[in-house]
MARVO-739601 format. One record per atom (N, C-alpha, C, CB): residue in one letter; z, x, y. Coordinates in steps of 0.2 Angstrom, whole numbers, padded with zeros to 4 digits, always signed. Glycine has a CB too. Layout:
MARVO-739601
aZXY/...
end
This chain:
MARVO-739601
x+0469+0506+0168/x+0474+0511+0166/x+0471+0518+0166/x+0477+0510+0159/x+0465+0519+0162/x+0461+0525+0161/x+0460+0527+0170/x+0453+0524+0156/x+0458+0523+0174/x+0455+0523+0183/x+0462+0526+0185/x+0454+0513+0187/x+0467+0523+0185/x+0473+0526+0187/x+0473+0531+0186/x+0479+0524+0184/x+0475+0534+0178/x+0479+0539+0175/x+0472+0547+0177/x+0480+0537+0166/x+0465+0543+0180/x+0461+0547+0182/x+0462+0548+0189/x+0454+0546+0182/x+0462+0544+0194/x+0466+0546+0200/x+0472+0551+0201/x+0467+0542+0202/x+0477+0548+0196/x+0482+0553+0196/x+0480+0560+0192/x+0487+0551+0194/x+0477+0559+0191/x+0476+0569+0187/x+0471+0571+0193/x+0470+0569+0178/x+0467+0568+0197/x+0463+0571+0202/x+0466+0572+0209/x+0457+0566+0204/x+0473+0567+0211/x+0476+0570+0215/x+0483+0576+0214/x+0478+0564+0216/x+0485+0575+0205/x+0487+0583+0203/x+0482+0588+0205/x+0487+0583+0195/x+0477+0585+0205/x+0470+0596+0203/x+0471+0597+0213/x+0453+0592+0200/x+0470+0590+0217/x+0469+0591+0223/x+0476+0596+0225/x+0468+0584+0226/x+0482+0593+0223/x+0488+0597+0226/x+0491+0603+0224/x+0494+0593+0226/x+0486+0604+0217/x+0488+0609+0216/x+0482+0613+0216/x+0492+0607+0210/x+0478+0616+0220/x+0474+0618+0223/x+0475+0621+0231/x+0472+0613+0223/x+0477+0614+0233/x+0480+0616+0240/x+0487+0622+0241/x+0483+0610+0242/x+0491+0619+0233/x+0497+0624+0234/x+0494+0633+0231/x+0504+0621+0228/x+0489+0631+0229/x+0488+0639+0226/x+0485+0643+0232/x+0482+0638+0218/x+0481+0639+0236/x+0475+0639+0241/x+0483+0641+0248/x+0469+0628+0240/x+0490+0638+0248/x+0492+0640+0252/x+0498+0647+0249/x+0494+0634+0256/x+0498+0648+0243/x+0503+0652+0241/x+0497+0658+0241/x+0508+0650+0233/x+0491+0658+0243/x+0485+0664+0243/x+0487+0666+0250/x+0476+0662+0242/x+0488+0660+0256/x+0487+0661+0263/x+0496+0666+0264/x+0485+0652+0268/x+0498+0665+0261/x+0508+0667+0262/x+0504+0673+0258/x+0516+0661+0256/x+0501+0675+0253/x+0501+0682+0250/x+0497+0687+0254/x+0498+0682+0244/x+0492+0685+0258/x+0489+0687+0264/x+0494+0691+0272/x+0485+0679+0264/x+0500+0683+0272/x+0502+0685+0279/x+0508+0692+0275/x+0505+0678+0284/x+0511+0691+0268/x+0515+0698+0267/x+0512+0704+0266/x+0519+0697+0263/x+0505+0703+0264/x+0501+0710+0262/x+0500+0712+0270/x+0492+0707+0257/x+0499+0709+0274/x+0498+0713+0281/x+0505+0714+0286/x+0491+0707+0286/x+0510+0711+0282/x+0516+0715+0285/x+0518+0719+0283/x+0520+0712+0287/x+0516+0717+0275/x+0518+0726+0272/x+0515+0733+0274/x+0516+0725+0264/x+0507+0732+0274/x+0502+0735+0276/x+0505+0737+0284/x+0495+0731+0276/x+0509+0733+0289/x+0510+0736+0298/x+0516+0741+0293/x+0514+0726+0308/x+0522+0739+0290/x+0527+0741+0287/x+0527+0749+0286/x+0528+0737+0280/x+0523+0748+0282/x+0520+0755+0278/x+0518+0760+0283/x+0512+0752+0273/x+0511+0756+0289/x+0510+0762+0294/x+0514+0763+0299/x+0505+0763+0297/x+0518+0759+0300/x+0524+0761+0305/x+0528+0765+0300/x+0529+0755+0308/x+0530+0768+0295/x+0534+0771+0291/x+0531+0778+0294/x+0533+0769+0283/x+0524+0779+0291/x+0521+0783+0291/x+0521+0786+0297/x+0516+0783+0288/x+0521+0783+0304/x+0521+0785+0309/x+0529+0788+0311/x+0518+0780+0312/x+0532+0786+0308/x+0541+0787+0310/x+0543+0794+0307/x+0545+0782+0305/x+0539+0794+0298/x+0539+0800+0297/x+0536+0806+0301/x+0538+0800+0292/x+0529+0807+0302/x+0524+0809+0307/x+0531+0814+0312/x+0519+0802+0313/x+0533+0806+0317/x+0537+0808+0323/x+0543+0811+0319/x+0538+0801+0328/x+0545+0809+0314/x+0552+0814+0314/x+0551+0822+0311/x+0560+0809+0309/x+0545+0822+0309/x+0544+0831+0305/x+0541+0834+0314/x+0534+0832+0295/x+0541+0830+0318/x+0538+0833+0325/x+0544+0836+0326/x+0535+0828+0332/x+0547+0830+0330/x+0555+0833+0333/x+0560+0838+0327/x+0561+0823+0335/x+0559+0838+0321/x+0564+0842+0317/x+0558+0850+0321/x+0565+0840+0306/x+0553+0850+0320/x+0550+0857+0321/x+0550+0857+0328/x+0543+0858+0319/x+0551+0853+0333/x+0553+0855+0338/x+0560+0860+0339/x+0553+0850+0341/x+0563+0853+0336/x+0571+0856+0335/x+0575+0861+0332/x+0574+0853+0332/x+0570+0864+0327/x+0570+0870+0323/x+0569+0877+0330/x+0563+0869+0317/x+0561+0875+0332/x+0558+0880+0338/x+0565+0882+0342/x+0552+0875+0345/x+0568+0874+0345/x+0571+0877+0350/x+0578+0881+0349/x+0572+0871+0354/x+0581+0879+0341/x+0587+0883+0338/x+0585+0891+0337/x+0588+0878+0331/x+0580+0890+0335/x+0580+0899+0336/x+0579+0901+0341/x+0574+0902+0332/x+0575+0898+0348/x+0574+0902+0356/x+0583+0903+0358/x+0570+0896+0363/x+0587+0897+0356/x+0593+0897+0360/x+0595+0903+0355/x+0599+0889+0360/x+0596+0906+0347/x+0598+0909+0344/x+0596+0917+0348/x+0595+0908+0338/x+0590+0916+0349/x+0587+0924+0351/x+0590+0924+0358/x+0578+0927+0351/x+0591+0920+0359/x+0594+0920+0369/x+0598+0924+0371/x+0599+0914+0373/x+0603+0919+0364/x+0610+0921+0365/x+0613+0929+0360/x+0614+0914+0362/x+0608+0932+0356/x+0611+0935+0353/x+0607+0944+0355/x+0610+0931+0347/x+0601+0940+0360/x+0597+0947+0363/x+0602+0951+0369/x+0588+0944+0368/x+0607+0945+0372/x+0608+0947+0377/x+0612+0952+0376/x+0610+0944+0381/x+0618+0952+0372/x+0622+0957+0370/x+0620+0965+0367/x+0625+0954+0365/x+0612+0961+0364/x+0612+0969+0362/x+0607+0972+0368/x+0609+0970+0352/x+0607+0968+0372/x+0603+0972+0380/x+0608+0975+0383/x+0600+0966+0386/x+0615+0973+0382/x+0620+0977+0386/x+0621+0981+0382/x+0625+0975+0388/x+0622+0982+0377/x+0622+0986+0373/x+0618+0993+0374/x+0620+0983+0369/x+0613+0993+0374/x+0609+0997+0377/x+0610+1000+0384/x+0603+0994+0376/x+0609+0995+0389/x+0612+0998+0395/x+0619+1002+0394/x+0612+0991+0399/x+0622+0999+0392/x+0629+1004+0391/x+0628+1010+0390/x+0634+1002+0386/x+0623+1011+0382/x+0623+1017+0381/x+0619+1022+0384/x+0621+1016+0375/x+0614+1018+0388/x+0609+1023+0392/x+0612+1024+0399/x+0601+1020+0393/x+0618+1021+0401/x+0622+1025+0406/x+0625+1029+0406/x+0625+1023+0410/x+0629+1028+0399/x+0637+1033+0399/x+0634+1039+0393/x+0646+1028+0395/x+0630+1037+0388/x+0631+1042+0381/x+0623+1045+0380/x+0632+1036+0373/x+0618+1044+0387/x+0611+1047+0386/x+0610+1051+0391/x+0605+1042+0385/x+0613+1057+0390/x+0614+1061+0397/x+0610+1067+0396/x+0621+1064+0400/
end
C-alpha cells in the first residue's frame, strides 16, 4: 500500500513538474511575442510622427504656394499701373 501510494505521489511530483516546466516554456513563447508586439508598436509610432512631419512640411509648402502667388500679382499689378 505505502509502495503504491509512493509511486503515486512520485508520479504526481513528475507531472506536475513537467506542467510547471511546460506552462514556463508557454510564458517564454508570449514574453517574446509580446516583446516583437511592443517593437513593432514602437516602430509604427517612429513611422507615423515621420509621415505626420512630413505631412505637416508639405501642408505648409502647398499653403505658401498657393497663397505667395496672389500676393506676387499683386505686386506686379501695382508696379505697372500705380508706381510711376
Amino acid at each position: 500500500m505505502e509502495e503504491s501510494l509512493a509511486a503515486i505521489t512520485k508520479t504526481i511530483d513528475k507531472l506536475s513538474e513537467a506542467s510547471l516546466q511546460r506552462i514556463d516554456d508557454i510564458n517564454k513563447i508570449v514574453n517574446g511575442y509580446k516583446k516583437e508586439f511592443e517593437d513593432y508598436k514602437e516602430k509604427l509610432e517612429k513611422k507615423t510622427t515621420y509621415h505626420e512631419r512630413r505631412n505637416n512640411i508639405r501642408d505648409w509648402l502647398f499653403f505658401i504656394s498657393v497663397f505667395s502667388m496672389p500676393i506676387y500679382v499683386i505686386i506686379e499689378i501695382y508696379l505697372k499701373f500705380f508706381a510711376k
